[in-house]
C-alpha positions as CSV (number, residue, x, y, z in Angstrom):
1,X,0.0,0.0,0.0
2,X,1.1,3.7,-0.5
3,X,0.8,6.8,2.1
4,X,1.1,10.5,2.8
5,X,0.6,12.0,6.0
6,X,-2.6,11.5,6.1
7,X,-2.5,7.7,5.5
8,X,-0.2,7.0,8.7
9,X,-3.8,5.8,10.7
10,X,-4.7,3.7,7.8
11,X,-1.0,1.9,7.6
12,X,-1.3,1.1,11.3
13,X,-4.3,-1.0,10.7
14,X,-3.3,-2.4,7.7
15,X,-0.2,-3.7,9.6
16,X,-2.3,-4.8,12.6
17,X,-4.5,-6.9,10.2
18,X,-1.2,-8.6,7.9
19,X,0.1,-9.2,11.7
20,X,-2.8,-10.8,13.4
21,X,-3.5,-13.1,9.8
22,X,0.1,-15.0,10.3
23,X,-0.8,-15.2,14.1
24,X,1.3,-12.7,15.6
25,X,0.6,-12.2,19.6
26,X,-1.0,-9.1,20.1
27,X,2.0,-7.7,22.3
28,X,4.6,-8.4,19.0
29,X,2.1,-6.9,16.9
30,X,1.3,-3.3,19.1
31,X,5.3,-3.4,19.1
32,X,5.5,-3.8,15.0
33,X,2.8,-1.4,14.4
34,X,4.7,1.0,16.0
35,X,7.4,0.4,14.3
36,X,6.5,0.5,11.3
37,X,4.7,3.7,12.1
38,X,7.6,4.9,12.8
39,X,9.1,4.4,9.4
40,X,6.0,5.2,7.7
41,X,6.4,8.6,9.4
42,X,10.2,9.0,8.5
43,X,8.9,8.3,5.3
44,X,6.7,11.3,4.9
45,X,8.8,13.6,7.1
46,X,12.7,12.3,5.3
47,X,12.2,10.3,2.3
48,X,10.0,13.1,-0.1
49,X,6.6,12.7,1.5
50,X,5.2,9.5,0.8
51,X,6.1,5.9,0.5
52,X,5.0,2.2,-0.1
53,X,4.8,-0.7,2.6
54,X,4.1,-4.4,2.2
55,X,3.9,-7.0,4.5
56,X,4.7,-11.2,4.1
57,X,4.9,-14.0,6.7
58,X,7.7,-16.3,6.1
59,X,9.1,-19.6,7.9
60,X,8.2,-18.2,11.4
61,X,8.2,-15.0,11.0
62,X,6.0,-11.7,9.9
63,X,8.0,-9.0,7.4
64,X,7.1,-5.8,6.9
65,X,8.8,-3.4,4.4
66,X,8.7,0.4,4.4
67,X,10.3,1.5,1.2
68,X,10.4,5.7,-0.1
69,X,12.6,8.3,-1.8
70,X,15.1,9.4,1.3
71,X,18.5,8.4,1.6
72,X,20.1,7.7,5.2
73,X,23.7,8.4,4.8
74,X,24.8,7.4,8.6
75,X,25.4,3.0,8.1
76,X,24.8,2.9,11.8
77,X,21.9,4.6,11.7
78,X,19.3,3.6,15.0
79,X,22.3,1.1,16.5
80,X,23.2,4.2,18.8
81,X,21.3,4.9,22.4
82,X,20.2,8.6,22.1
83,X,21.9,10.6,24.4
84,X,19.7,12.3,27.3
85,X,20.0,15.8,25.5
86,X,19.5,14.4,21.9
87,X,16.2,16.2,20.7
88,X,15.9,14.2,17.4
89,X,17.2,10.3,16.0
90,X,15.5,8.3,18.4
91,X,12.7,7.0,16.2
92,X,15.1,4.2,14.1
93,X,16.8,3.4,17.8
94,X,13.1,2.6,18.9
95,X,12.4,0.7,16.0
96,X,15.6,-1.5,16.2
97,X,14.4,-2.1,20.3
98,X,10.8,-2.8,19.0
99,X,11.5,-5.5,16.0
100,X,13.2,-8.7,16.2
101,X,15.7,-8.0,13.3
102,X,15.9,-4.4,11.6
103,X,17.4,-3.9,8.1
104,X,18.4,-1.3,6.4
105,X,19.0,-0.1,2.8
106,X,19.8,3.2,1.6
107,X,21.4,3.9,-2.3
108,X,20.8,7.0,-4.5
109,X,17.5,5.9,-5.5
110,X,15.6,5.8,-2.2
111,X,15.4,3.5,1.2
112,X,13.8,0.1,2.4
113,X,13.5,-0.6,6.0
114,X,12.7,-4.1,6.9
115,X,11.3,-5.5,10.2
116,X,11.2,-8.9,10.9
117,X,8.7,-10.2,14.3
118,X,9.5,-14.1,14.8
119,X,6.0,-15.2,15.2
């Protein structure tokens, strides 16, 4: 599915839905929906304004993929704790404490951020 701003409500249940249909427990799934809301939001504040997500279960486990137009430069991007005073850069820290694997991908043309939840 695609989003704007405006769509961020509408990814979170989407998510929920994808999550609950391979059996995730409701706890993993609160903690991947706001993850991914997360990312959808970096999406539409970073990576030009929109973006696309899809979700898969695989062998175990429930995928989501956050994919738009921004490029993060920093390769250790959200493996940092925020310091106490740090205003901004906690939301891809969050989301590496929240999901069961994190990955991402950055090049010229844009960014995917994967979450994995092992179901």
């Amino acid at each position: 599915m695609t989003f704007r701003r405006g769509d961020l409500s509408s990814v979170r249940h989407w998510v929920r839905r994808a999550a609950r249909d391979v059996g995730l427990t409701e706890d993993r799934t609160d903690d991947i929906v706001l993850a991914v809301s997360e990312l959808a939001a970096n999406s539409v504040d970073h990576g030009g304004g929109s973006g696309s997500v899809r979700a898969w279960g695989e062998a175990g486990a429930f995928v989501v993929e956050v994919e738009d137009e921004g490029h993060i430069a920093d390769p250790l991007a959200g493996l940092r704790t925020p310091g106490p005073d740090q205003l901004r850069g906690r939301g891809l820290w969050m989301v590496n404490q929240l999901a069961d694997r994190v990955h991402l991908r950055s090049t010229p043309a844009g960014t995917t951020a994967r979450v994995v939840a092992f179901v």
